[in-house]
N, C-alpha and C positions, 0 to 999 in steps of 0.2 A: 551411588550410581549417577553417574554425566547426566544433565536436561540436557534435550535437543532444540534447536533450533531448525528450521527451513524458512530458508530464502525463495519466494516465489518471486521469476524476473529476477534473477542473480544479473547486475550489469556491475561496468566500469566506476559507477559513482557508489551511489549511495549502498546498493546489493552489497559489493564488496566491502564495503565499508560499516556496515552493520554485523558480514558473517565475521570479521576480524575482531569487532569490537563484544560480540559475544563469544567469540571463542577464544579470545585473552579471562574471559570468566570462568573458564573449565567448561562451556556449551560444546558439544559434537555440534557440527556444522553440514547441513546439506544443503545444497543450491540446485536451483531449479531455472533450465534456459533452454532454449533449442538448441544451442551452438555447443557440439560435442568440445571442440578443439577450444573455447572459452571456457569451460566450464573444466575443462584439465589445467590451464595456466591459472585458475583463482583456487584451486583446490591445490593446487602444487605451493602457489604463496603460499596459502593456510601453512602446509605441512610443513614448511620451511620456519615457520613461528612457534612449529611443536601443536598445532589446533588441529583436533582428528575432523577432516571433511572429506564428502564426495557429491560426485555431480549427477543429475538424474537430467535425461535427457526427457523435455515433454512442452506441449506447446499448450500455454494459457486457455487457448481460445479451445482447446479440443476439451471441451467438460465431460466427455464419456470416456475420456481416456484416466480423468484425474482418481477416480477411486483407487484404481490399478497404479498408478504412481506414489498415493499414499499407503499402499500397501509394501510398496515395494520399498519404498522409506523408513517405514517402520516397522519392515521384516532385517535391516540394515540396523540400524541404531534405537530401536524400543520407540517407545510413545512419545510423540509430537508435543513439546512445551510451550516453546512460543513459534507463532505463525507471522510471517514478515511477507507484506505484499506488497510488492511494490515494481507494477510491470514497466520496463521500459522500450527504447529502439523505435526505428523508423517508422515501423507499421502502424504503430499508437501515432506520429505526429503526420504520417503520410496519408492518414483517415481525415484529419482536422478538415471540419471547414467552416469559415465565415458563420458568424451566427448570423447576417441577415441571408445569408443564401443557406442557412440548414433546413432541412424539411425531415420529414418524420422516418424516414428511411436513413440518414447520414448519422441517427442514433443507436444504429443497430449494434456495430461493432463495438465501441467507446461502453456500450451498458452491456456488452457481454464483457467486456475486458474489465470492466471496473468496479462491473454490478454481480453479473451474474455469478460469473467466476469465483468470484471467492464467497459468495455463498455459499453455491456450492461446497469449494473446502473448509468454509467454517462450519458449515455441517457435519463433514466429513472428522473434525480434529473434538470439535467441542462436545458432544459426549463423554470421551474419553478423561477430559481438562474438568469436565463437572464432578466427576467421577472421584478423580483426585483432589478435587478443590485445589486446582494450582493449574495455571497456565494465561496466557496471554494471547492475542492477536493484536500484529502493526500493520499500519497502511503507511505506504510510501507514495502519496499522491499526485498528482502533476499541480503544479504550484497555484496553477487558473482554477483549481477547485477554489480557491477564497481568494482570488483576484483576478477579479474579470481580465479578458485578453479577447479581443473580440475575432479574432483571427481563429481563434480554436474554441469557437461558440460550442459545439458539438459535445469534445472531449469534457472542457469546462462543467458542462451542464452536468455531464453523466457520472464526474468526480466529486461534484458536489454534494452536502447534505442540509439536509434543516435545521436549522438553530437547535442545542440542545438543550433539555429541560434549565432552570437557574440551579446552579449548585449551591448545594445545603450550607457551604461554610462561607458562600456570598448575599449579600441581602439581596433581592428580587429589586431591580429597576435600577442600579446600582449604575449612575453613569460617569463616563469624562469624557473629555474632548480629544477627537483621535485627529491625527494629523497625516499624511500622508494618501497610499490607496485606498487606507480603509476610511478613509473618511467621506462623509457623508457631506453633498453637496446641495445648499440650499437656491434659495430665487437669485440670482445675481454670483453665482457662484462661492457663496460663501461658506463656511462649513458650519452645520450644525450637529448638534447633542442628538446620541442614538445609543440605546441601550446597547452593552454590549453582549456580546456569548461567551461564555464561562474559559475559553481558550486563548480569550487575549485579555486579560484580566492579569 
């Protein structure tokens, strides 16, 4: 039997480029976008490659709509394997604002769209995925989650997560010197030594 995959925020970059890259695997492919007439041209590619997909029309930010969308998903193609989240388009960068002008209101939309939302659907899938003992969840995140951009303080903030525990196959305080953004900027702008998190290792 095919795994499935859903694309939530099926776009132009990375959406389409993960529902292809799983559906060259033998994955059924559903995308998930508002735009009816987008979501027929990435599903027409797919079937042009031989990759079985379809598009569900439903807006991220509507969380009373989503149970009814993954019902209708997987009354189409069986149970949810892997979850791919990754919203994009103007209204995500048309929210942005300055982090020293953000106030506790300019976080509302950015932590329904980043936070909330797919809680929501991972609740919605991961039952199921325990059930089986097989499945996955992806985040396709806006890049300022791990590099600051002070223009999109807001979205930044609401993309981001807290260091994750040290992983077991790394020794705990494990450091080197990083160079670039992620580095770490001492008195006099120098760069110094900063433990890292288990993802850039």
């Amino acid at each position: 039997m095919s795994k499935t995959i859903v694309v939530f925020g099926a776009g132009p970059g990375m959406g389409r480029s993960v529902a292809r890259r799983f559906g060259r695997e033998g994955f059924q492919v559903a995308l998930v976008a508002r735009n009816q007439t987008r979501l027929d041209a990435y599903t027409g590619e797919l079937a042009a490659d031989g990759i079985k997909a379809a598009g569900f029309v439903g807006d991220l930010a509507d969380r009373d709509a989503l149970p009814g969308m993954i019902e209708a998903i997987t009354a189409r193609f069986g149970p949810i394997d892997v979850l791919e989240y990754a919203p994009s388009g103007l209204d995500l960068l048309n929210r942005a604002v300055a982090v020293r002008d953000a106030d506790a209101a300019s976080f509302e939309f950015p932590l329904d769209l980043l936070l909330r939302t797919p809680v929501t659907l991972i609740r919605q899938v991961l039952p199921g995925m325990l059930e089986r003992g097989d499945g996955a969840v992806l985040f396709g995140l806006p890049v300022n989650a791990s590099i600051p951009a002070p223009p999109f303080g807001n979205i930044g903030t609401a993309a981001g997560r807290p260091p994750l525990p040290a992983h077991p196959a790394r020794r705990p305080g494990r450091h080197r010197r990083v160079r670039g953004p992620l580095a770490d900027r001492g008195p006099g702008g120098r760069q110094r030594r900063r433990q890292l998190r288990p993802r850039e290792l």
